[in-house]
N, CA, C and O of each residue as an XYZ file, in Angstrom:
648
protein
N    -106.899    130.584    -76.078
C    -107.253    131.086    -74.770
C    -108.736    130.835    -74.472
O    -109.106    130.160    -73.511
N    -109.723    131.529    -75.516
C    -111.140    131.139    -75.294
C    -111.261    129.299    -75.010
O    -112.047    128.803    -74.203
N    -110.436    128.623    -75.753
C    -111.031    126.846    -75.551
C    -110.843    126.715    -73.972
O    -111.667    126.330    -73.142
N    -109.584    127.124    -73.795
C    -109.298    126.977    -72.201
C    -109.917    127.306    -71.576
O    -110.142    126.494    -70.678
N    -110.703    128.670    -71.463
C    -111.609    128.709    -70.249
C    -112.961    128.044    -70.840
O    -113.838    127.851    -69.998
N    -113.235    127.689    -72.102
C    -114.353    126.985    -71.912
C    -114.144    125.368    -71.938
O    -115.103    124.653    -72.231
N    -113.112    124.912    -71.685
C    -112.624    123.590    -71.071
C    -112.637    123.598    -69.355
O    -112.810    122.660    -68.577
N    -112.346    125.264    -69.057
C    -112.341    124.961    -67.605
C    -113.580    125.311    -67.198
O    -113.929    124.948    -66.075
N    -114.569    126.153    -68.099
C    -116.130    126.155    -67.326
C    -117.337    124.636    -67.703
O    -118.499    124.425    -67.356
N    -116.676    124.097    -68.275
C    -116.978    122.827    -68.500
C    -116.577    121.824    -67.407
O    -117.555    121.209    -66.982
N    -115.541    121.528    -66.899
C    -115.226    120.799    -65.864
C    -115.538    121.058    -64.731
O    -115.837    120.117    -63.997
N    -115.579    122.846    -64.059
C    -116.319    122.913    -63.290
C    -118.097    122.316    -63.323
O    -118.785    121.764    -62.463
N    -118.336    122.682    -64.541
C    -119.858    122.215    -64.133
C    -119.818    120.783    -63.751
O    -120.470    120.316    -62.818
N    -118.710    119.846    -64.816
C    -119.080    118.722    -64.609
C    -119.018    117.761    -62.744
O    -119.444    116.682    -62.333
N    -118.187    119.012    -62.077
C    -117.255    118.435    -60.872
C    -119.078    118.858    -60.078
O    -119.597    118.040    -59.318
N    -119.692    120.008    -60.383
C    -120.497    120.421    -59.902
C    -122.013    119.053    -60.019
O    -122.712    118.809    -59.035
N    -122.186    118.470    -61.174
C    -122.622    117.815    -61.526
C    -122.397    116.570    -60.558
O    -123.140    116.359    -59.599
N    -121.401    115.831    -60.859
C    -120.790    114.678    -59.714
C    -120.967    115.269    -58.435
O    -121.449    114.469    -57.634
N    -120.704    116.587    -57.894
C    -121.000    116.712    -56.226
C    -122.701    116.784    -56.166
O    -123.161    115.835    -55.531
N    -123.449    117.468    -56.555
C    -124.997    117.205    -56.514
C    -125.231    115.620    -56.296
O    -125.540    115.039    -55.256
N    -125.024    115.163    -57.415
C    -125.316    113.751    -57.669
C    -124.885    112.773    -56.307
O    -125.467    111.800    -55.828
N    -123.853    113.332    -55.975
C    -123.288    112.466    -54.832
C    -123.917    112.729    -53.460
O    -124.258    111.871    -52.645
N    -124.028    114.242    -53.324
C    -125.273    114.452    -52.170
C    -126.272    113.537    -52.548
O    -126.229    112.507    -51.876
N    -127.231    113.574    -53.469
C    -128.418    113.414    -53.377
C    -128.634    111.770    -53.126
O    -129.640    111.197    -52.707
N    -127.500    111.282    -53.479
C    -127.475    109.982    -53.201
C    -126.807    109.874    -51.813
O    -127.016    108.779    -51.293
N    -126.102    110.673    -51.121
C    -126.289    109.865    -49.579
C    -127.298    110.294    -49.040
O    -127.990    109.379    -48.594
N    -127.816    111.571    -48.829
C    -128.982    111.992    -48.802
C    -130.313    110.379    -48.979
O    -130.697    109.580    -48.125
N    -130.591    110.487    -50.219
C    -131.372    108.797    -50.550
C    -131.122    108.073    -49.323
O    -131.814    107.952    -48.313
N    -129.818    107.554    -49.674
C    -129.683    106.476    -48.766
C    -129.568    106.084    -46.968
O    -129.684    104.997    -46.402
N    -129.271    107.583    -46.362
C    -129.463    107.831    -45.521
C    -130.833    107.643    -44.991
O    -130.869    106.932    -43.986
N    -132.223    108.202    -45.505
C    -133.199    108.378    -45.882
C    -133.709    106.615    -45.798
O    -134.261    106.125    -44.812
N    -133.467    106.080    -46.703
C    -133.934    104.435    -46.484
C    -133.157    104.089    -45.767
O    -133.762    103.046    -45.519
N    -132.085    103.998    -45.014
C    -131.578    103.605    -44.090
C    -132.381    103.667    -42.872
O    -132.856    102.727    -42.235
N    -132.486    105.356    -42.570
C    -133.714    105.275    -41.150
C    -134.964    104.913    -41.394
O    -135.793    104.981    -40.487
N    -135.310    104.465    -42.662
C    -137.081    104.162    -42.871
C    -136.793    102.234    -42.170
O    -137.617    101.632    -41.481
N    -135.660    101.772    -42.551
C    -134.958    100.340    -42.211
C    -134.820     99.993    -40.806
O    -135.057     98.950    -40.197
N    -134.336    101.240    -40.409
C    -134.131    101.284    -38.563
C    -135.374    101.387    -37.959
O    -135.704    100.801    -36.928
N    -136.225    102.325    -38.777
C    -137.701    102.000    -38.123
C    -138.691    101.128    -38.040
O    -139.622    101.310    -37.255
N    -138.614    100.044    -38.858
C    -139.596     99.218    -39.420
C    -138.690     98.267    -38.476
O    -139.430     97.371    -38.068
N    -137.513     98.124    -38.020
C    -137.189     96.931    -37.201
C    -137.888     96.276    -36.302
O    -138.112     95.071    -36.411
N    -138.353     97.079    -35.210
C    -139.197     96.442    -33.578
C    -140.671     95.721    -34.587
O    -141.185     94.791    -33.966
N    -141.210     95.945    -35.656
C    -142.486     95.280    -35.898
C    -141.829     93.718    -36.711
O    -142.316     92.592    -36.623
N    -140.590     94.150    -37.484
C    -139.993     92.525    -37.925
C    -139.656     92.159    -37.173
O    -139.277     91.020    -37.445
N    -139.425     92.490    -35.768
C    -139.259     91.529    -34.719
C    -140.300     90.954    -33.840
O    -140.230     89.905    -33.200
N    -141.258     91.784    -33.905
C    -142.333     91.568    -33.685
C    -143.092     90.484    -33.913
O    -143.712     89.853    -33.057
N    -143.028     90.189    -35.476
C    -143.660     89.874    -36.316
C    -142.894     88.158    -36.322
O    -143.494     87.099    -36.133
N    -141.850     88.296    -36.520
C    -141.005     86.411    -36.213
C    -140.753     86.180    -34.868
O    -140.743     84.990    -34.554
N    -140.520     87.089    -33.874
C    -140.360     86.683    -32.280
C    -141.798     86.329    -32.036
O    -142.135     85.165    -31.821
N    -142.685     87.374    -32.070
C    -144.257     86.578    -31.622
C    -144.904     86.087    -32.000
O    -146.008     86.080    -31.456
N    -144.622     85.122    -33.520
C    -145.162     84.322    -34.144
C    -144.633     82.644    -33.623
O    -145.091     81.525    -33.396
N    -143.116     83.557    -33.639
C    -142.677     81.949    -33.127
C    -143.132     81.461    -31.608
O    -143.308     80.274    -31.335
N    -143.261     82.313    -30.862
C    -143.735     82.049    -29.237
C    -144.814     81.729    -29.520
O    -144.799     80.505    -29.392
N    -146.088     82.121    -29.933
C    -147.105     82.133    -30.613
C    -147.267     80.999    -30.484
O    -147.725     80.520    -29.447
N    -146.911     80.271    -31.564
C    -146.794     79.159    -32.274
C    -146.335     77.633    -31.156
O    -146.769     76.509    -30.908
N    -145.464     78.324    -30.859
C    -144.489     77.185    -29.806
C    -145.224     77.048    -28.264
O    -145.072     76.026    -27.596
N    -145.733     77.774    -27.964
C    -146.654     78.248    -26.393
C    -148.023     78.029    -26.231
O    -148.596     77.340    -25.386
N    -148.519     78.759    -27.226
C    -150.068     78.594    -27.306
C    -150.884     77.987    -28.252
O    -152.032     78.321    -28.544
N    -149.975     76.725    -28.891
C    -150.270     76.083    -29.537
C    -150.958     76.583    -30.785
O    -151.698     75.695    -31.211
N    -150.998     77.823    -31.636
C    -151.449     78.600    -32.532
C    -151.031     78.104    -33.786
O    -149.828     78.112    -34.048
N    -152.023     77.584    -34.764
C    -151.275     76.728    -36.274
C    -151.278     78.086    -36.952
O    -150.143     78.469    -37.233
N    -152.275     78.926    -37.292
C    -152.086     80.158    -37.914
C    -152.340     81.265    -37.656
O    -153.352     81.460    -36.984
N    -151.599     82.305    -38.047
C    -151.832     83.765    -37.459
C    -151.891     84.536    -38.803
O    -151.311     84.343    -39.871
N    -152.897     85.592    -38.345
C    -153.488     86.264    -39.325
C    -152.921     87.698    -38.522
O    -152.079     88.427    -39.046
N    -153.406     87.917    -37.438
C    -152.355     89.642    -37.136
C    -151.182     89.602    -36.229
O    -151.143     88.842    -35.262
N    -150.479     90.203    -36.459
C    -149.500     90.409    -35.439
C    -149.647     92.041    -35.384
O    -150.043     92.785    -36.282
N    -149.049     92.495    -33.580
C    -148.793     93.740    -33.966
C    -148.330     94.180    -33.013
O    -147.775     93.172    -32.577
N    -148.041     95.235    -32.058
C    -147.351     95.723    -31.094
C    -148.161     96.805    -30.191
O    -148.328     97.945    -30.624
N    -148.756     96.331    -28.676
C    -149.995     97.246    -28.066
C    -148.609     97.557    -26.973
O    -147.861     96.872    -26.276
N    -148.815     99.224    -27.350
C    -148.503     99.718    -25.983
C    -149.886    100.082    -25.126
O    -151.015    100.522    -25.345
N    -149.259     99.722    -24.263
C    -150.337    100.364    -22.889
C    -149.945    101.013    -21.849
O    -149.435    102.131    -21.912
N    -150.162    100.325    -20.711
C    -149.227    100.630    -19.609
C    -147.653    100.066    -19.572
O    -146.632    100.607    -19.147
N    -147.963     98.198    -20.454
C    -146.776     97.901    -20.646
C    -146.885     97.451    -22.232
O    -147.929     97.640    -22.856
N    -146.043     97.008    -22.667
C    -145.772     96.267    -24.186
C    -145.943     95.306    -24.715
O    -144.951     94.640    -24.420
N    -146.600     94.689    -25.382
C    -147.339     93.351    -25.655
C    -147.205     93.287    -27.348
O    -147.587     94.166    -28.120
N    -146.495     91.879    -27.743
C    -146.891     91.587    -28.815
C    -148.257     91.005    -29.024
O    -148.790     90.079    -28.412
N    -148.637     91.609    -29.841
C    -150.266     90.839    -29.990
C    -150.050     89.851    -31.368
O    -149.314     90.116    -32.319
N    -150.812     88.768    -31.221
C    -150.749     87.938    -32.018
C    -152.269     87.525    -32.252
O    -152.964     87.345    -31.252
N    -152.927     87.336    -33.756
C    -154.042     86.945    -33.573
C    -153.881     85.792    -34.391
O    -152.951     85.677    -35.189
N    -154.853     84.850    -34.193
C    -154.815     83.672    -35.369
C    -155.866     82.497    -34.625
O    -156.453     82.631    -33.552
N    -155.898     81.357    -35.520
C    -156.640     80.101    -35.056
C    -155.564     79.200    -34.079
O    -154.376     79.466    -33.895
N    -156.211     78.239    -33.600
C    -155.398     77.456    -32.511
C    -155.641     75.936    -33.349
O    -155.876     75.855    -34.555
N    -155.532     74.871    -32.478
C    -155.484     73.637    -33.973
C    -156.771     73.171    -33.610
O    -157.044     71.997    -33.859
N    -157.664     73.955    -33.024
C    -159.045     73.133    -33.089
C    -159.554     74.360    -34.434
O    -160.761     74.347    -34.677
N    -158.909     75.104    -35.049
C    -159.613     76.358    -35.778
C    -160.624     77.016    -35.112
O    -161.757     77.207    -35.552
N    -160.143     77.397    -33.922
C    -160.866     78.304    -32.665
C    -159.763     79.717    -32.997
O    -158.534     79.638    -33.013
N    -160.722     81.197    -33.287
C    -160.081     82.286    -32.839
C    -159.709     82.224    -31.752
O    -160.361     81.681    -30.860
N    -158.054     83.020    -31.512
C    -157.086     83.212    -30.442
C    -156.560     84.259    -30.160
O    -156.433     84.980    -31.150
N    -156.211     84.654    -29.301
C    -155.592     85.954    -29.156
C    -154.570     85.481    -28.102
O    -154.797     84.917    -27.031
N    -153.549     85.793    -28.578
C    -151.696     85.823    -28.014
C    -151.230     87.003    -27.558
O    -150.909     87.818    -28.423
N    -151.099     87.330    -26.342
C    -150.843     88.481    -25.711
C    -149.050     87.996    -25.288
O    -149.029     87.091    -24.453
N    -147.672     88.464    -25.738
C    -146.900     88.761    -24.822
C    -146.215     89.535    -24.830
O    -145.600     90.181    -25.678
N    -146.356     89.473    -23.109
C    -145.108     90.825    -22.328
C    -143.498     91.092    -22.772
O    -142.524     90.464    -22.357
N    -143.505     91.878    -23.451
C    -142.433     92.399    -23.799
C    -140.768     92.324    -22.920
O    -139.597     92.186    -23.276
N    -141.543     92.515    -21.546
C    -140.634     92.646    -20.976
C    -140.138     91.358    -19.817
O    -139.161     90.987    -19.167
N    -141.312     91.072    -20.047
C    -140.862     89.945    -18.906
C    -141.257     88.312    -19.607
O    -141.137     87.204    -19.083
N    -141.821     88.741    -21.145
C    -142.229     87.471    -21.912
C    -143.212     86.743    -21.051
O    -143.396     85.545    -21.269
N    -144.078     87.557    -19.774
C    -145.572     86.702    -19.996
C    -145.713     86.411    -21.160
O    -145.186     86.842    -22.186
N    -146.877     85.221    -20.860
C    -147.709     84.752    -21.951
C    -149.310     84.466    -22.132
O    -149.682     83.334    -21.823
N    -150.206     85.315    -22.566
C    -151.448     85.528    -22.345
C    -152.373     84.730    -23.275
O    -152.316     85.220    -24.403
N    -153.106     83.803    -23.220
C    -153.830     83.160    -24.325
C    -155.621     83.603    -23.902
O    -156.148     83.436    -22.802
N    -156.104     84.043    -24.833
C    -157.600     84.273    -24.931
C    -158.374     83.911    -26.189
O    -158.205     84.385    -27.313
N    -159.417     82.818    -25.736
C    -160.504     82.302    -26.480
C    -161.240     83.723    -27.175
O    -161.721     84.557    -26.408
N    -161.285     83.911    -28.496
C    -161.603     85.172    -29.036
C    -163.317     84.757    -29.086
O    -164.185     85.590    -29.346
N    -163.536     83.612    -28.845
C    -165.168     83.175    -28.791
C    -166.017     83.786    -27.432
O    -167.148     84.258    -27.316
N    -164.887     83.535    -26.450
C    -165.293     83.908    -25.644
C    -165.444     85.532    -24.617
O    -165.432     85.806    -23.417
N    -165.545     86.098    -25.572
C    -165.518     87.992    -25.522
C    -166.260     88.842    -26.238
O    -166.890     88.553    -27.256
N    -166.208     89.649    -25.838
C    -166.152     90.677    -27.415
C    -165.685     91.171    -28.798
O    -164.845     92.054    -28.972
N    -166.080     90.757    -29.382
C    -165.606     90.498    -30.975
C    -164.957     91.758    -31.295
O    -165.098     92.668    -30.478
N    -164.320     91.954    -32.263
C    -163.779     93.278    -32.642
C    -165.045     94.062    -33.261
O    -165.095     95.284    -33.120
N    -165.983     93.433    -33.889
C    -167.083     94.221    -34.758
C    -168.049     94.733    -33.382
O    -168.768     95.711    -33.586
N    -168.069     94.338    -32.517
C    -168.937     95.208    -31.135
C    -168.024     95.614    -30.505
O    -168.481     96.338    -29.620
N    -166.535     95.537    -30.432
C    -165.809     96.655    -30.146
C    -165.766     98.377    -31.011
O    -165.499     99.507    -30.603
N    -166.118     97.892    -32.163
C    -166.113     99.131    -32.868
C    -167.944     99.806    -32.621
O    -168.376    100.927    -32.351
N    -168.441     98.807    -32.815
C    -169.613     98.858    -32.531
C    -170.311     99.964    -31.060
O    -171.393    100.547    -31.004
N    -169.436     99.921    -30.266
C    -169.037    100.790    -28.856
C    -168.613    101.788    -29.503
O    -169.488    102.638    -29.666
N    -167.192    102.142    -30.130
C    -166.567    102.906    -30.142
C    -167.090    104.400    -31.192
O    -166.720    105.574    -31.214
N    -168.245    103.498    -32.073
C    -168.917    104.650    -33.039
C    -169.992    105.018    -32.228
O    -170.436    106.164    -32.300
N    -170.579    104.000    -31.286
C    -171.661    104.960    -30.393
C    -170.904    106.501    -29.888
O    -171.395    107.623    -30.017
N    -169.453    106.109    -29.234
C    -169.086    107.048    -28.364
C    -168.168    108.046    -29.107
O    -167.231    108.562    -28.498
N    -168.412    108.336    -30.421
C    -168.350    109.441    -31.434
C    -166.855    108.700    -32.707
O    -166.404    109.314    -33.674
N    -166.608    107.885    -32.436
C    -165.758    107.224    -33.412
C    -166.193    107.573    -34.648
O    -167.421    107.503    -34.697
N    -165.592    107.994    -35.882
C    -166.103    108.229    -36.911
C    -165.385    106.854    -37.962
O    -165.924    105.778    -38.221
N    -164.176    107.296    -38.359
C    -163.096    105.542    -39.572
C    -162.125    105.440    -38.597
O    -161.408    106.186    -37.929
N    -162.353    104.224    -38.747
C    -161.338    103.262    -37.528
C    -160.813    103.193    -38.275
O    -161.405    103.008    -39.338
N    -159.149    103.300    -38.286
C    -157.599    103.130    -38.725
C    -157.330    102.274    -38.090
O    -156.103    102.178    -38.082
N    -157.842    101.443    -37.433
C    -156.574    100.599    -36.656
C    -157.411     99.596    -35.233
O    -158.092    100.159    -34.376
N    -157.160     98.038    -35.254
C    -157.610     97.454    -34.148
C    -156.772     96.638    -33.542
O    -156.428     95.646    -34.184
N    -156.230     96.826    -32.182
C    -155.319     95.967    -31.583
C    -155.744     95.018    -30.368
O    -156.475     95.409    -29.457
N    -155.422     94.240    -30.417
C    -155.710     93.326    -28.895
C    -154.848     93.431    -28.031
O    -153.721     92.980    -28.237
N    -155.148     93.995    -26.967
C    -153.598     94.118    -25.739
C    -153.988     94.116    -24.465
O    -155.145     93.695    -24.462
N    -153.695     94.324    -23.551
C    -154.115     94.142    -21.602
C    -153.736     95.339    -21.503
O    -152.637     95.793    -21.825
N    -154.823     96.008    -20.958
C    -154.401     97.370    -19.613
C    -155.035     96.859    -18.111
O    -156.044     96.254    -17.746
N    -154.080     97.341    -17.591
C    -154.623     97.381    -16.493
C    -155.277     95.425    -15.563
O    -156.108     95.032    -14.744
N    -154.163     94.853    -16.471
C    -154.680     93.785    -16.018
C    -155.375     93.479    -16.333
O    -155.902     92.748    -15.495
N    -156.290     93.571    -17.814
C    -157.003     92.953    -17.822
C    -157.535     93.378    -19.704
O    -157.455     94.455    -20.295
N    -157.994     92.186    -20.134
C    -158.072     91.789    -21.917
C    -158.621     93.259    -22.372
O    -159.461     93.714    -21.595
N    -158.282     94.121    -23.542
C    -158.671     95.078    -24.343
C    -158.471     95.077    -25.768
O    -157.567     94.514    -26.386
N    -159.753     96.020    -26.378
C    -159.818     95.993    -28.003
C    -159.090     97.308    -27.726
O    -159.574     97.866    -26.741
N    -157.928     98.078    -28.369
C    -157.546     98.956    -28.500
C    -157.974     99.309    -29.969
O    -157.815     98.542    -30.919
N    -158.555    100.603    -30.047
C    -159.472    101.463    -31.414
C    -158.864    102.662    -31.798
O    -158.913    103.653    -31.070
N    -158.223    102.656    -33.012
C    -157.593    103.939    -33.438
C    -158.558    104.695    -34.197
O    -159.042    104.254    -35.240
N    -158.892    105.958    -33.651
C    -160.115    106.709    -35.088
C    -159.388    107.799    -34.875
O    -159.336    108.316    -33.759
N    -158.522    108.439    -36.284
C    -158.395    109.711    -36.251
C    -157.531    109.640    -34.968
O    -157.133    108.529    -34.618
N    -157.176    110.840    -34.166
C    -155.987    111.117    -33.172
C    -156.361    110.541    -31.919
O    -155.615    110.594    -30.941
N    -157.671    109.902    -31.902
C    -158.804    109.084    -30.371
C    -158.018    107.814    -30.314
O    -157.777    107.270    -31.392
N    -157.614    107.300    -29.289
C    -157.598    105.858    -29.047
C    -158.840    105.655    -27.763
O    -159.029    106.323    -26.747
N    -159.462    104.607    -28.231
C    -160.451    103.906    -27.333
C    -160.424    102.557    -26.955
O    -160.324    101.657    -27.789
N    -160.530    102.308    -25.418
C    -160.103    100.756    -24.935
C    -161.479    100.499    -24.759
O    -162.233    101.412    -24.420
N    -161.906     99.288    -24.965
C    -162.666     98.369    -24.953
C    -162.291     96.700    -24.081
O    -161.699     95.674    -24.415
N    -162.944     97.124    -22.964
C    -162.697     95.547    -22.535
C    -163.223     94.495    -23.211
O    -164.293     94.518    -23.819
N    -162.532     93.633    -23.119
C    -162.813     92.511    -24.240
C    -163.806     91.629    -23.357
O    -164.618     91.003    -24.038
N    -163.901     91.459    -22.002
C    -164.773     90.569    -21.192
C    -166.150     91.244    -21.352
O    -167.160     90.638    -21.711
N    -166.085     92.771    -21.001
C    -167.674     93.199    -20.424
C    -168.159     93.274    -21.703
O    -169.136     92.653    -22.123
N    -167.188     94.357    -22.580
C    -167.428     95.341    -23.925
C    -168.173     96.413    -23.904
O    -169.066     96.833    -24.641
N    -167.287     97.090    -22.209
C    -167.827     98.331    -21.967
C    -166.576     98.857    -22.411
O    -165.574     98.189    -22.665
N    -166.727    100.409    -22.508
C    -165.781    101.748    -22.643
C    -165.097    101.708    -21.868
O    -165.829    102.075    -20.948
N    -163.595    101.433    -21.169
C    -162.575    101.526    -20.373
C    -161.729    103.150    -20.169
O    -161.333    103.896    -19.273
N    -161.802    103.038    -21.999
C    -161.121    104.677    -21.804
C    -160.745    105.348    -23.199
O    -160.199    104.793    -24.153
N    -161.201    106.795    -23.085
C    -160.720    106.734    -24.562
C    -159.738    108.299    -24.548
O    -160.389    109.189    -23.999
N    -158.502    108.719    -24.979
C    -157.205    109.166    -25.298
C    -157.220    109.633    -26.487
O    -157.166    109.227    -27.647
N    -157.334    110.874    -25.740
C    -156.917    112.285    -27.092
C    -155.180    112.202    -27.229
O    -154.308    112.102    -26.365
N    -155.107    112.306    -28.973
C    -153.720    112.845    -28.449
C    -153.094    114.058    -29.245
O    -152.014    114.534    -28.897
């Protein structure tokens, strides 16, 4: 009588054992599944606006890609063109404009930041190239601040608490 119930408090644990185990693994996988669903729009990002990039604005290599929201959506693409001239590849998400800018001819990202620590920026996390408002911007992540920087004047456009 005693083996029997300790044959049957044994199998319970073990059934208990296999159900944990089996949560914790869809659990897991669920888990990298949505980390998979999220990282999608930048791998598309990343081969859709390389290849336009590439095919449009005549760009041999790219060094950033990345994704500027603004008012509207822009893959940003940075890289050399085939004279090994900095470039900047702006396109519209939605309507696949296509924006090409001489990076010689602007404001550099280092006097974009250069602005942005005058106007209390402390560690920049983050530099994007994108259009507001019609017109070329350094977008500046410090901490929860985003700050636009026109890329023509390389005055302060605007800067966004969030």
């Amino acid at each position: 009588m005693k083996k029997r119930q300790k044959k049957e408090k044994n199998s319970l644990l073990f059934q208990y054992i296999i159900g944990i185990t089996l949560l914790t693994l869809v659990i897991t996988s669920s888990f990298l599944y949505l980390v998979w669903l999220s990282m999608k729009p930048y791998r598309t990002a990343k081969v859709e606006g390389e290849r336009i990039a590439k095919q449009y604005a005549n760009l041999e290599t790219v060094s950033q890609i990345d994704i500027f929201n603004g008012l509207e959506s822009y893959y940003s693409v940075l890289g050399q063109d085939k004279n090994q001239k900095p470039v900047a590849v702006l396109i519209e998400k939605s309507s696949n404009n296509i924006y090409v800018y001489q990076l010689e001819n602007g404001t550099s990202q280092e006097k974009a930041e250069a602005v942005v620590r005058e106007k209390g920026a402390t560690e920049i996390d983050k530099i994007t190239f994108g259009r507001y408002a019609e017109k070329p911007v350094w977008e500046i992540k410090s901490g929860g601040d985003y700050y636009l920087v026109d890329f023509e004047s390389g005055a302060l456009v605007e800067k966004e608490k969030q």
